[in-house]
N, C-alpha and C positions, 0 to 999 in steps of 0.2 A: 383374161380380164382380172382375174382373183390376181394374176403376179404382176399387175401395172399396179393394180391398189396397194400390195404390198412396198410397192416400188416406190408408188406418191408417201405414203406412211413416213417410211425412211426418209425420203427427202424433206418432211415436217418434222419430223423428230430433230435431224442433225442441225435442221435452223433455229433450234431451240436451245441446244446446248452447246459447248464448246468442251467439256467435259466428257463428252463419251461419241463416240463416232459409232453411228451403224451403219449396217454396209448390208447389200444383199446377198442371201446366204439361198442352201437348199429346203430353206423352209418355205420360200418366197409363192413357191405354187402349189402350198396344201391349204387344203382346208383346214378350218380349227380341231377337229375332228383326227384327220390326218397327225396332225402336230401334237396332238394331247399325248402321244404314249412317250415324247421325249422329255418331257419333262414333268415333276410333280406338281409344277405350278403353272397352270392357264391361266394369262393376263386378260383375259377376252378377245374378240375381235381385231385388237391391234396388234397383238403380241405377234414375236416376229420368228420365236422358235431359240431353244440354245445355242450362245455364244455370237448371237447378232450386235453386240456392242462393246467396241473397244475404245478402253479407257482415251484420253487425250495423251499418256503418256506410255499410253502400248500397251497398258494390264489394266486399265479400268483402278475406280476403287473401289473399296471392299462391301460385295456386295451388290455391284452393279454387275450387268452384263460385261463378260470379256474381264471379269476382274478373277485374279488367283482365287479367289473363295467361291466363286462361281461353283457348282452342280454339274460336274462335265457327263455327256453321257456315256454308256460303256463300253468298253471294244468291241462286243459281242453285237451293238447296234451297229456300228460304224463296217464291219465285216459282213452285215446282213445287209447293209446298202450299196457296197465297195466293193464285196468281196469279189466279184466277177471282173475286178479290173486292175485289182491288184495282186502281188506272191510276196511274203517276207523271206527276203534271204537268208541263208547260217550267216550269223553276227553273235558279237559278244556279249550284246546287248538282249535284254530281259523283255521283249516287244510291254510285257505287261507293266511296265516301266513306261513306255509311252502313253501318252492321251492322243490316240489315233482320230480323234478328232480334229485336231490339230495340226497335222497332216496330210491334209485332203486338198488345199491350196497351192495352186502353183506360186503363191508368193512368198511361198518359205525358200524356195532358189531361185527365183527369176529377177533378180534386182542385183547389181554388183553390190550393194550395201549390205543385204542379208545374206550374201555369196561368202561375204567375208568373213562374218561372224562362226560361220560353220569350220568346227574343229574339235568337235566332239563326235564317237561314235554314232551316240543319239540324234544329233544334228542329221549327220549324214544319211543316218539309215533312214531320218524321218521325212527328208528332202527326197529321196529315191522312193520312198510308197508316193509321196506328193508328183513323182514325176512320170510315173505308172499312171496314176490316174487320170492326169491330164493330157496323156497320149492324146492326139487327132486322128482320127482313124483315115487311115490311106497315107502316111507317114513316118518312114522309120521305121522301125520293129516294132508288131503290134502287142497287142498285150497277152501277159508268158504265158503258156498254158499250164505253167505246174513251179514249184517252190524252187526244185533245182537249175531253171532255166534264169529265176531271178538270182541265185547265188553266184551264176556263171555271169551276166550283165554288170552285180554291183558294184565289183570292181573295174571295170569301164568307166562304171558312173562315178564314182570316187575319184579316179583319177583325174577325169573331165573337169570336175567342179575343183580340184586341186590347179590344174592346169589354168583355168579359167581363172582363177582368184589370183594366179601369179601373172598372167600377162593384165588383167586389168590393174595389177600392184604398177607396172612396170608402166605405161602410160595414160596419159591423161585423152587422150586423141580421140580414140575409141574403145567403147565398150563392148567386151564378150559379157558374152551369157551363156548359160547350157540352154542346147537345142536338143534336137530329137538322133544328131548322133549320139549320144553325148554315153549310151548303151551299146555301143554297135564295137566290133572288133575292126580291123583295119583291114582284111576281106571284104566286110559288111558296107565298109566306106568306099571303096574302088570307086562302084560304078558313079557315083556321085560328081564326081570330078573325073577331069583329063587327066591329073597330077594327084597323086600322094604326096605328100611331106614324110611320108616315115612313119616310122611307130607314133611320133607324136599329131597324128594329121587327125584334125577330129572332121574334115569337110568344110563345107562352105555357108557363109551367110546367117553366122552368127555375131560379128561385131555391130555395134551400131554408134554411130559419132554423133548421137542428140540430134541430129538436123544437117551439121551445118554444110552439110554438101548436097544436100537437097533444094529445087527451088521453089517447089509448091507442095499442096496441103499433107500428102505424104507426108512430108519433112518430120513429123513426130511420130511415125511409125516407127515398129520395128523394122529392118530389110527382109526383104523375101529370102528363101532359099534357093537363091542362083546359080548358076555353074561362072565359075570368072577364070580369068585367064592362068594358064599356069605358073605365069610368073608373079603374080598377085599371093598364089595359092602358097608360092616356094616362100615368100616372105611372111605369113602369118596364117597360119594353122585356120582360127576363124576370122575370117575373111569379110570386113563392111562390101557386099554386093553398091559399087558405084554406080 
């Protein structure tokens, strides 16, 4: 009940303004109560929790939810809610450097538009804690049990999203994405398919072509993860499941 009211809230909010977007976050099924130690300021009743509102043009402005001035909370909260589903890998990068709150969304790599923007260390490392998290459990390789397990994956995952950024470069037909091989070694891949492609084979049933080979209400999903034919497989690494 509490996170449909949360839910109707937002949907009244965003009909109001055109200026700032909120969206539903993990504050959406606490209590007021609940939500008070995240931030210093309790809006009452309506308030939605930090970082529920981004700007119209991606950062808010100053002073609103979702805006650079914004009050982020601290790593040390984001690790006390996280911590059991994430590992930071050895990176060059300063984690304290990050706002791990930022993080926590599979939508910092799940879109070829934001897939591409990623070319910073930072990027990368913060897109692999976002893709730890968002594991589906029964899926792929579950989540690592200790730091050096995530160090030995990163670069899987790094690759993946390099890979992935060049064949969506490459045509317009269909779209990859990183899926849930996207951490896995080429052992790890085998059973997956009948066919490897090679070191570069990430498996199957991560392209998606918008629709348009779909004929019903599917059509705007993502594809399942299928097993397709081998000769499907030999021509494209991830593979739109037809």
């Amino acid at each position: 009940k509490q996170w449909y009211q949360r839910r109707v809230a937002i949907t009244a909010g965003n009909a109001e303004t055109d200026q700032t977007q909120f969206e539903v976050n993990f504050f959406c099924d606490m209590s007021e109560e609940e939500k008070s130690p995240y931030s210093s300021a309790n809006n009452g009743e309506d308030s939605f929790g930090v970082g529920a509102g981004i700007g119209a043009s991606g950062v808010g402005a100053p002073g609103e939810p979702g805006s650079e001035t914004e009050e982020k909370a601290p790593n040390s909260m984001f690790v006390d809610l996280f911590g059991d589903k994430f590992k930071i890998p050895e990176s060059t990068v300063d984690t304290e450097s990050l706002t791990l709150f930022d993080c926590a969304d599979a939508t910092v790599y799940d879109t070829e538009k934001v897939l591409a923007q990623i070319d910073e260390e930072s990027e990368y490392l913060c897109a692999f804690i976002a893709f730890q998290i968002n594991k589906v459990e029964g899926e792929g390789i579950p989540y690592y049990t200790d730091e050096a397990e995530a160090t030995k994956r990163y670069p899987f995952f790094k690759k993946c999203v390099n890979d992935v950024k060049g064949y969506n470069a490459e045509t317009d037909q269909t779209q990859f994405e990183v899926n849930f091989f996207c951490d896995m070694s080429e052992e790890e891949k085998k059973p997956y398919s009948s066919h490897t492609g090679g070191k570069d084979s990430f498996g199957v049933g991560s392209g998606y072509d918008g629709g348009a080979s779909e004929t019903d209400a599917a059509a705007e999903t993502k594809t399942s993860y299928m097993i397709v034919t081998a000769a499907l497989a030999i021509t494209l690494n991830f593979v739109h499941a037809l």
